[in-house]
HTML snippet that shows the backbone in 3Dmol.js (N, CA, C, O; Angstrom):
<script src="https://3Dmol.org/build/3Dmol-min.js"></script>
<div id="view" style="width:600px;height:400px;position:relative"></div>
<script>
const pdb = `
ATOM      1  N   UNK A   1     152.976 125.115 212.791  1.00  0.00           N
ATOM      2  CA  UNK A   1     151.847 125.256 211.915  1.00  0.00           C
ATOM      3  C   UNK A   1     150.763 126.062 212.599  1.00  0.00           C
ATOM      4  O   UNK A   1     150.495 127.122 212.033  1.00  0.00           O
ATOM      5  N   UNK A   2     150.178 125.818 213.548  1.00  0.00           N
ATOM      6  CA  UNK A   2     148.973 126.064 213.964  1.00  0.00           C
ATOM      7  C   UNK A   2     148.333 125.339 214.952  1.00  0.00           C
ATOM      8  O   UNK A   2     148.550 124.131 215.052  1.00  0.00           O
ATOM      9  N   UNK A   3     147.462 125.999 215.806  1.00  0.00           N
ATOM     10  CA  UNK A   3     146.622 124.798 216.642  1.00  0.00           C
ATOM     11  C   UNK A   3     145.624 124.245 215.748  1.00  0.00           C
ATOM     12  O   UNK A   3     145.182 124.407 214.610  1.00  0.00           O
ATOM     13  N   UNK A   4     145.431 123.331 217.044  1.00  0.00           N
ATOM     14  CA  UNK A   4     144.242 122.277 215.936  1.00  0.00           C
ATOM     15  C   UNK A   4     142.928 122.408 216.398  1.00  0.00           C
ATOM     16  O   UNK A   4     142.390 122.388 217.504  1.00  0.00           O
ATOM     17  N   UNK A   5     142.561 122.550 215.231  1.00  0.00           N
ATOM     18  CA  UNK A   5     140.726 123.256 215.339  1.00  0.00           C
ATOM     19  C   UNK A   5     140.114 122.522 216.128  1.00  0.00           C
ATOM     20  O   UNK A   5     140.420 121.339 216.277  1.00  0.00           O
ATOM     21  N   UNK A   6     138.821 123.298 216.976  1.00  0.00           N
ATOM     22  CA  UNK A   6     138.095 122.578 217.739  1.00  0.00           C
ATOM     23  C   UNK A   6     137.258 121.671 216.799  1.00  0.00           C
ATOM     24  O   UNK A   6     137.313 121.900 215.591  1.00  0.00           O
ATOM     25  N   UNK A   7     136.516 120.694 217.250  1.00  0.00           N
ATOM     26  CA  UNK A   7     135.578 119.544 216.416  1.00  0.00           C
ATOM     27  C   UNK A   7     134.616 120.868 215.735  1.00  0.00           C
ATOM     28  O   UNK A   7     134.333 120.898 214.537  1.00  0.00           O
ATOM     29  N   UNK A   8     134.170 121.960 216.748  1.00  0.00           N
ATOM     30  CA  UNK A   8     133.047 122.765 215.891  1.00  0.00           C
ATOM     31  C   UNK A   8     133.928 123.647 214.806  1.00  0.00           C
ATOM     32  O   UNK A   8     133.334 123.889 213.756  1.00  0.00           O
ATOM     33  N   UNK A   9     135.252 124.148 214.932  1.00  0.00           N
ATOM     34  CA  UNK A   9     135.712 124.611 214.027  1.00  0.00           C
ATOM     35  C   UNK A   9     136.080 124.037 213.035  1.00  0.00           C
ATOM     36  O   UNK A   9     136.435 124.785 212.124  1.00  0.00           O
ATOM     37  N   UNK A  10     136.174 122.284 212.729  1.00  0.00           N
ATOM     38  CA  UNK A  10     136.483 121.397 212.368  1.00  0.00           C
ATOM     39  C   UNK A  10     135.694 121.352 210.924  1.00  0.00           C
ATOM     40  O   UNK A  10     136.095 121.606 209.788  1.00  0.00           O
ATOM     41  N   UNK A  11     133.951 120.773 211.602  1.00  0.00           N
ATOM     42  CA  UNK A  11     132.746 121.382 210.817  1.00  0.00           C
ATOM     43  C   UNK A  11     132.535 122.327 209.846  1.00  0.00           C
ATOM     44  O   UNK A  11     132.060 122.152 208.724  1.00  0.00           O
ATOM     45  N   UNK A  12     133.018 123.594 210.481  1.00  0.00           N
ATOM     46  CA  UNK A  12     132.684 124.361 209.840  1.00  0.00           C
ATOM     47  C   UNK A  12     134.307 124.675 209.020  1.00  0.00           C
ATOM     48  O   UNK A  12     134.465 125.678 208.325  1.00  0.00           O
ATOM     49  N   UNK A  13     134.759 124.257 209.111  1.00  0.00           N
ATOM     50  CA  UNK A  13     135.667 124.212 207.920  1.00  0.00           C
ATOM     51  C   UNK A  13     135.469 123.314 207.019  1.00  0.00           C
ATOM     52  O   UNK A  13     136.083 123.393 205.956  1.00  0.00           O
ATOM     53  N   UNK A  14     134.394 122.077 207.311  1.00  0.00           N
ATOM     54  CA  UNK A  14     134.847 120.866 205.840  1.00  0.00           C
ATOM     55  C   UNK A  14     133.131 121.831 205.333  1.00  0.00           C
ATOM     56  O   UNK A  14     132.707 121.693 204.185  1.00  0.00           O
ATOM     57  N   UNK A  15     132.743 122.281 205.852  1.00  0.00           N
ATOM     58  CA  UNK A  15     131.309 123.078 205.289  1.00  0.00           C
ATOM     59  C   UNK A  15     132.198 123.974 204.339  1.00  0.00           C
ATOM     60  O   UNK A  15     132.230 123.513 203.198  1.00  0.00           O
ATOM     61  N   UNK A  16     132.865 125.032 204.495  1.00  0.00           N
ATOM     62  CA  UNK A  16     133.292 126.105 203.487  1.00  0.00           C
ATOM     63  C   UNK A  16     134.042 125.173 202.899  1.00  0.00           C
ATOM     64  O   UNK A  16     133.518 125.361 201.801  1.00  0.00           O
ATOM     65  N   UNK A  17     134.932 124.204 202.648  1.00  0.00           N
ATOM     66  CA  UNK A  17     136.002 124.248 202.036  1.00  0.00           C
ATOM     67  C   UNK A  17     134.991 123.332 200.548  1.00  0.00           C
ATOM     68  O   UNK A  17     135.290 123.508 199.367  1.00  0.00           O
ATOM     69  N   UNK A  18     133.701 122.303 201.067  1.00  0.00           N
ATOM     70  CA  UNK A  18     132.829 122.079 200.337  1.00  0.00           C
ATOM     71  C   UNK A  18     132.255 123.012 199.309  1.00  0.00           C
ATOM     72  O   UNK A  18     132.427 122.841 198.102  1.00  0.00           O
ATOM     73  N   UNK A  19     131.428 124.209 199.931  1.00  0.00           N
ATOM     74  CA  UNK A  19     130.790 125.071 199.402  1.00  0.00           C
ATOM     75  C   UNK A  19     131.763 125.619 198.412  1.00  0.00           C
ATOM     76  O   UNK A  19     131.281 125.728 197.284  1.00  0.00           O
ATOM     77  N   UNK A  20     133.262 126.069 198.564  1.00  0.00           N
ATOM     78  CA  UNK A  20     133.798 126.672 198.017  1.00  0.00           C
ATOM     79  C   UNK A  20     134.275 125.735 196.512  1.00  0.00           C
ATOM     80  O   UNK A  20     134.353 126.223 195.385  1.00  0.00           O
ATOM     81  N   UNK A  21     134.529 124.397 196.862  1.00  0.00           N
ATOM     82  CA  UNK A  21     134.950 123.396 195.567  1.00  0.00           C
ATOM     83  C   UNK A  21     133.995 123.120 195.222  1.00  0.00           C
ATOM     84  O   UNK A  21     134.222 122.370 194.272  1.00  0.00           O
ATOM     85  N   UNK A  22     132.355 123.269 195.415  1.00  0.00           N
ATOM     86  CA  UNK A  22     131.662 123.499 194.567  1.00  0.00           C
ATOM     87  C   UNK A  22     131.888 124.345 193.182  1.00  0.00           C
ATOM     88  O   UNK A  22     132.048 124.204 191.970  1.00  0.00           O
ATOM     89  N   UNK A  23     131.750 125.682 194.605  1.00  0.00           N
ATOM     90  CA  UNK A  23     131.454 126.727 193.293  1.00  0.00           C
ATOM     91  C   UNK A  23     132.868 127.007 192.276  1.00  0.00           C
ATOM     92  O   UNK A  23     132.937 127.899 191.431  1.00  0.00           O
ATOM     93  N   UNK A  24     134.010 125.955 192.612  1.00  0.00           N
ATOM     94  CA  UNK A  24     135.307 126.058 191.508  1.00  0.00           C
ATOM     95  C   UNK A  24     134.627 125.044 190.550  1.00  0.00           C
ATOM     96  O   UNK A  24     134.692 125.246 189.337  1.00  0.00           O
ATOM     97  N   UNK A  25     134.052 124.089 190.988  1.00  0.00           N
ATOM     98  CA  UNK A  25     133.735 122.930 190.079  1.00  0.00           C
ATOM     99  C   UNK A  25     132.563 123.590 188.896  1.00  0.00           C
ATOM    100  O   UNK A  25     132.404 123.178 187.747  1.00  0.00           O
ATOM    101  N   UNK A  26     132.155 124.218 189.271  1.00  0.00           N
ATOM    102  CA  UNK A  26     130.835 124.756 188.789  1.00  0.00           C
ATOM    103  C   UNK A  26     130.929 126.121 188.056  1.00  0.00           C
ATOM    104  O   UNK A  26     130.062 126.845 187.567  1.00  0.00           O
ATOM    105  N   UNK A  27     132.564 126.245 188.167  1.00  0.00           N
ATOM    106  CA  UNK A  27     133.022 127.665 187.553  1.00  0.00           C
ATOM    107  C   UNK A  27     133.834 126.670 186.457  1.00  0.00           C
ATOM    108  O   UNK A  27     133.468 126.817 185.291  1.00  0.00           O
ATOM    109  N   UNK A  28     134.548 126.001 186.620  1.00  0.00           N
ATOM    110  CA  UNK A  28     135.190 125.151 185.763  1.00  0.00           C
ATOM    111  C   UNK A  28     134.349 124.299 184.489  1.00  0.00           C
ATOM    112  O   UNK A  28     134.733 123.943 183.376  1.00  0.00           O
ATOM    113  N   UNK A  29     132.769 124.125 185.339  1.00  0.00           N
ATOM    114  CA  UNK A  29     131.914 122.809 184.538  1.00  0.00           C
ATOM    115  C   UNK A  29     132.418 121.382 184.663  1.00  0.00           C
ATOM    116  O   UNK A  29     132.234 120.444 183.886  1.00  0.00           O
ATOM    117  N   UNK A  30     132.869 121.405 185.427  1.00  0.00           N
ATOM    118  CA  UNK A  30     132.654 119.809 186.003  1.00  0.00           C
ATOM    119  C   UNK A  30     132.226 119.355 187.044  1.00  0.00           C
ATOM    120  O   UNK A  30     132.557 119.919 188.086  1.00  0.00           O
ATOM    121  N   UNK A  31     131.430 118.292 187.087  1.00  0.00           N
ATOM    122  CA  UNK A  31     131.152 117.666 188.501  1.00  0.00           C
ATOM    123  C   UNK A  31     132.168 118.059 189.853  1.00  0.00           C
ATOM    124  O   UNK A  31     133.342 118.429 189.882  1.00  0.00           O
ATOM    125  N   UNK A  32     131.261 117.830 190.847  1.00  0.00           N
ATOM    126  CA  UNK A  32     132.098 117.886 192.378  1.00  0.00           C
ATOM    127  C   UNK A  32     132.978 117.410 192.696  1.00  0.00           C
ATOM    128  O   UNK A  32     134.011 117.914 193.137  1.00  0.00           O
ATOM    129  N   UNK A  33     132.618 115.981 192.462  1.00  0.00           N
ATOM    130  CA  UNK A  33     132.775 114.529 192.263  1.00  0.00           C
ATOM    131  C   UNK A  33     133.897 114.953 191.802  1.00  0.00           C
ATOM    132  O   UNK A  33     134.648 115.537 192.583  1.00  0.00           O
ATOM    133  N   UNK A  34     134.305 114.758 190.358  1.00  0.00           N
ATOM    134  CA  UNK A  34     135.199 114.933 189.530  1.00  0.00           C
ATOM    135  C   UNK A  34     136.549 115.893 189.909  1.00  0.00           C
ATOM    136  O   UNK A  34     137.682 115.507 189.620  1.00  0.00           O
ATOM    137  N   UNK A  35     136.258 117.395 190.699  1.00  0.00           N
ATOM    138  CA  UNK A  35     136.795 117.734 191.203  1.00  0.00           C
ATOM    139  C   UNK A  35     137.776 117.430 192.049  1.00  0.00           C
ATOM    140  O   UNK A  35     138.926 117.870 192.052  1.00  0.00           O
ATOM    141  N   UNK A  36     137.094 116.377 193.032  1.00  0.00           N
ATOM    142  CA  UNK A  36     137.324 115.664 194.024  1.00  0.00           C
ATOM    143  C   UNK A  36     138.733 114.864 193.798  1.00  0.00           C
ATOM    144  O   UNK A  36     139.878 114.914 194.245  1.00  0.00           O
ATOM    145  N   UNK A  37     137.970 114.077 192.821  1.00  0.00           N
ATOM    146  CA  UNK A  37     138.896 112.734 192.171  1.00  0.00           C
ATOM    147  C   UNK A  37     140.287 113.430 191.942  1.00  0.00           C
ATOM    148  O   UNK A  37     141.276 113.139 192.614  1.00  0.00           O
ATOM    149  N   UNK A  38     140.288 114.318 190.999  1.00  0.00           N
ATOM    150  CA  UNK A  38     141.624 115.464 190.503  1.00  0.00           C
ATOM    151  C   UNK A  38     142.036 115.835 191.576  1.00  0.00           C
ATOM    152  O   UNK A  38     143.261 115.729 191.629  1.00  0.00           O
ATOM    153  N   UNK A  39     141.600 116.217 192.452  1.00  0.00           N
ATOM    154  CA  UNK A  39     142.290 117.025 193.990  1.00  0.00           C
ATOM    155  C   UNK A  39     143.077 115.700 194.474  1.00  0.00           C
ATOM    156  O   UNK A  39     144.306 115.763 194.513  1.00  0.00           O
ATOM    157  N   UNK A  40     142.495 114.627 194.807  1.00  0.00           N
ATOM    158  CA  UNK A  40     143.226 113.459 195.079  1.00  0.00           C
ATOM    159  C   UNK A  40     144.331 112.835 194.451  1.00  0.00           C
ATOM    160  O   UNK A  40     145.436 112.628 194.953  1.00  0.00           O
ATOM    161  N   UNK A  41     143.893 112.516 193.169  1.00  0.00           N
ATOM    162  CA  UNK A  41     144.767 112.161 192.390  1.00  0.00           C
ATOM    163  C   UNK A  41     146.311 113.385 192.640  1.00  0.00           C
ATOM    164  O   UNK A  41     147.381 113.169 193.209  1.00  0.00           O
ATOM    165  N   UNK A  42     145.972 114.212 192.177  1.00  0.00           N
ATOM    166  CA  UNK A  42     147.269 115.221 192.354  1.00  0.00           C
ATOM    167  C   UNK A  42     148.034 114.621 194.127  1.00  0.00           C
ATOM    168  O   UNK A  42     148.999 113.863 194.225  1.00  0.00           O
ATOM    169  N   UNK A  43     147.291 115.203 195.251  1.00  0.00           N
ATOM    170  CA  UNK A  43     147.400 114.943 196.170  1.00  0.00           C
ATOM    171  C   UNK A  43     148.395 113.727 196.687  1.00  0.00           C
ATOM    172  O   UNK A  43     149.136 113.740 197.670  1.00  0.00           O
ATOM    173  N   UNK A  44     148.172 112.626 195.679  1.00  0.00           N
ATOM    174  CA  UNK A  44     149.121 111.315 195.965  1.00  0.00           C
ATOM    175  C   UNK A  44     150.162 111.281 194.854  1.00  0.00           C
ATOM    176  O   UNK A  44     150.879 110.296 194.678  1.00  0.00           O
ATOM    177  N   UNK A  45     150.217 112.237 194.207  1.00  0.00           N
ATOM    178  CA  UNK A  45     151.126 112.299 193.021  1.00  0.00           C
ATOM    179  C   UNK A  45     152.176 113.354 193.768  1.00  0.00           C
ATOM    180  O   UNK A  45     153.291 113.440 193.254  1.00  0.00           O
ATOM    181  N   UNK A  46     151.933 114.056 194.789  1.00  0.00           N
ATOM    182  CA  UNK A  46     152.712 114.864 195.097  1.00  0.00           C
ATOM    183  C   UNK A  46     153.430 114.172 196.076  1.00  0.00           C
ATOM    184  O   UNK A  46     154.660 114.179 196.132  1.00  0.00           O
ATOM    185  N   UNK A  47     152.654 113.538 196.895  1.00  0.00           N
ATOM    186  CA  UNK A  47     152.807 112.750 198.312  1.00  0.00           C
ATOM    187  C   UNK A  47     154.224 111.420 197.693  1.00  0.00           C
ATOM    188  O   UNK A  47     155.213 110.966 198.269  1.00  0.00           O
ATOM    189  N   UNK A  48     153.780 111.245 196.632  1.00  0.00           N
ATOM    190  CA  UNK A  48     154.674 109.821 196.410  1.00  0.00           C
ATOM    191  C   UNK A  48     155.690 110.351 195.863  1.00  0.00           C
ATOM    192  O   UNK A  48     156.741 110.043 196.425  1.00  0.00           O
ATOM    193  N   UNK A  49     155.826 111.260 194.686  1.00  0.00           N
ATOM    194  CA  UNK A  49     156.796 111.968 194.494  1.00  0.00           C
ATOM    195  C   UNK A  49     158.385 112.627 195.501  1.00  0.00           C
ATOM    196  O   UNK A  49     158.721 113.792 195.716  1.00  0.00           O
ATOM    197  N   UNK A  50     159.099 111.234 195.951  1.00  0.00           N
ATOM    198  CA  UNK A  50     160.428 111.630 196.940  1.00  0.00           C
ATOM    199  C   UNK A  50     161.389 112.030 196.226  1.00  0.00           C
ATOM    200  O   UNK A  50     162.447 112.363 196.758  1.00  0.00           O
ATOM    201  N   UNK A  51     161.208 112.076 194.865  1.00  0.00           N
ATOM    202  CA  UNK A  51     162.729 112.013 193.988  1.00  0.00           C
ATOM    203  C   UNK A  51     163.771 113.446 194.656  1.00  0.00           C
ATOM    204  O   UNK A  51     164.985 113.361 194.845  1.00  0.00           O
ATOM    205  N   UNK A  52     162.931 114.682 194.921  1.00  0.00           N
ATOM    206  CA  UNK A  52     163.296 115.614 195.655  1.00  0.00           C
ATOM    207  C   UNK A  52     164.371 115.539 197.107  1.00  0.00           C
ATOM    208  O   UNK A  52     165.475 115.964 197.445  1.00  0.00           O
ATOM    209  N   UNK A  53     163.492 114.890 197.554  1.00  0.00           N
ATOM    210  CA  UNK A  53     163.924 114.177 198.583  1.00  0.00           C
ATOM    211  C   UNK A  53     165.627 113.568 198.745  1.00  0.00           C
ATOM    212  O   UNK A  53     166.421 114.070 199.540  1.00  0.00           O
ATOM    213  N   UNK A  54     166.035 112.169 197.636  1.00  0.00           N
ATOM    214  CA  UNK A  54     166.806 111.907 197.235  1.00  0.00           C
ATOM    215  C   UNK A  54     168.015 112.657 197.123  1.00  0.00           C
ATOM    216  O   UNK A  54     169.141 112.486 197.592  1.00  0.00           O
ATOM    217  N   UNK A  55     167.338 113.825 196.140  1.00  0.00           N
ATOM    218  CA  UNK A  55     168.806 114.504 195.698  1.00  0.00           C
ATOM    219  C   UNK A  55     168.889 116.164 196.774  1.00  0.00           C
ATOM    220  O   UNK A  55     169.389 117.218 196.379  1.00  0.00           O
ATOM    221  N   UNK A  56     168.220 115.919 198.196  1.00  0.00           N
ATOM    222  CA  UNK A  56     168.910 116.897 198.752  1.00  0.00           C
ATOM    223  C   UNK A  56     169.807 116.095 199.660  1.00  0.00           C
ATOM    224  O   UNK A  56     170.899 116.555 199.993  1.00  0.00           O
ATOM    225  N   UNK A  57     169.443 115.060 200.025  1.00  0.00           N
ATOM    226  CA  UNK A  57     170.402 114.073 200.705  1.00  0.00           C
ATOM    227  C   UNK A  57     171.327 113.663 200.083  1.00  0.00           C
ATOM    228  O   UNK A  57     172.262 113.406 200.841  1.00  0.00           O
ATOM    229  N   UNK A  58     171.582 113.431 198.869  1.00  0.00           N
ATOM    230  CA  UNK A  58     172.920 113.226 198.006  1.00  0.00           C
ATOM    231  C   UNK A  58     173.693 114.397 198.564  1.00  0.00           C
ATOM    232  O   UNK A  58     174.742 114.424 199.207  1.00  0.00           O
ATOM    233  N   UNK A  59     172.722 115.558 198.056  1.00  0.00           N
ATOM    234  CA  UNK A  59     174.219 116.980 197.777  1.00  0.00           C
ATOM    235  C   UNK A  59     174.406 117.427 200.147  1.00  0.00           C
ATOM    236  O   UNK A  59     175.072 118.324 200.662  1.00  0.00           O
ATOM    237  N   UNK A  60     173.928 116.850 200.535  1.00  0.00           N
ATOM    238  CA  UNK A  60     173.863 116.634 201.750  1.00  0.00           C
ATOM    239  C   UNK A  60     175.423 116.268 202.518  1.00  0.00           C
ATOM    240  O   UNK A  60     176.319 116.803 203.169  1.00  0.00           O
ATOM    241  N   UNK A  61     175.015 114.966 201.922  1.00  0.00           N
ATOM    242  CA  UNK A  61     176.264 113.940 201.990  1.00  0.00           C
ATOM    243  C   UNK A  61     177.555 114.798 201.478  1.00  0.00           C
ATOM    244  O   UNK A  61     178.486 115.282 202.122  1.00  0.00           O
ATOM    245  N   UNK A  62     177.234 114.806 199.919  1.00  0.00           N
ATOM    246  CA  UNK A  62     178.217 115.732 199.225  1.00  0.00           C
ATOM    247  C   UNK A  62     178.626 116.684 200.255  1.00  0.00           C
ATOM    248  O   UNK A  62     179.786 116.722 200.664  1.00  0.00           O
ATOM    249  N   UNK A  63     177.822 117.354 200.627  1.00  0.00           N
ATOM    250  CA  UNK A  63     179.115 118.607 201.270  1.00  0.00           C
ATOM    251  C   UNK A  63     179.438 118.214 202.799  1.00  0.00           C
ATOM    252  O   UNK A  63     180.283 118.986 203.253  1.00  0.00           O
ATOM    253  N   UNK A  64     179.075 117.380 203.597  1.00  0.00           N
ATOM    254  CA  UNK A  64     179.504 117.010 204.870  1.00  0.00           C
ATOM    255  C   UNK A  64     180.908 116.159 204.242  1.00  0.00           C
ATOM    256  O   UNK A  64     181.985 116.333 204.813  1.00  0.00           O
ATOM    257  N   UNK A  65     180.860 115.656 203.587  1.00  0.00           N
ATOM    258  CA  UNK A  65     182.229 115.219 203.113  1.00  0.00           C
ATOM    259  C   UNK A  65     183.255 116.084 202.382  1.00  0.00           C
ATOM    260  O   UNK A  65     184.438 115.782 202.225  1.00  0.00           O
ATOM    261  N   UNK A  66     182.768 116.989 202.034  1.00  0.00           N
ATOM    262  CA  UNK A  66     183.886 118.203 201.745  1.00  0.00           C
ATOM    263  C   UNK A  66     184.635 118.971 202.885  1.00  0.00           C
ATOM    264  O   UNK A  66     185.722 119.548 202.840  1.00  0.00           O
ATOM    265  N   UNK A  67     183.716 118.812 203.963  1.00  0.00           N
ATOM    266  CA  UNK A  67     184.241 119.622 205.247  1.00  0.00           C
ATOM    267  C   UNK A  67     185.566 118.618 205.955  1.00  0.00           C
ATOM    268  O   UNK A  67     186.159 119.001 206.963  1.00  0.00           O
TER     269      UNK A  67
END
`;
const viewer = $3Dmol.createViewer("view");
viewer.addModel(pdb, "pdb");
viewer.setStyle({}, {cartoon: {color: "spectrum"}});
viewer.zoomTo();
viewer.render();
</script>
């Protein structure tokens, strides 16, 4: 992936990444807040979502047993 930001680069990344979901929230017309909530919500909808998961390990299995 990447190294991991210093604490000051840290900062100044939750500063832009703020400023910037502002101005989506505010291009969109909804609260920050609200923004927020939706970014999360998705966020654990993706996170919990293994079903993917599941069926590469099925067809996994599947072909180590064909060999």
């Amino acid at each position: 992936m990447g190294r991991e930001l210093t604490p000051e680069e840290m900062i100044e990344y939750q500063k832009q990444r703020e400023k910037r979901g502002k101005e989506i929230a505010e291009m969109l017309g909804i609260p920050y807040d609200t923004l927020l909530e939706i970014e999360q919500k998705a966020t654990e909808e993706v996170l919990s979502d293994t079903s993917w998961e599941k069926e590469l390990n099925e067809k996994n299995k599947r072909k180590a047993e064909i060999k």
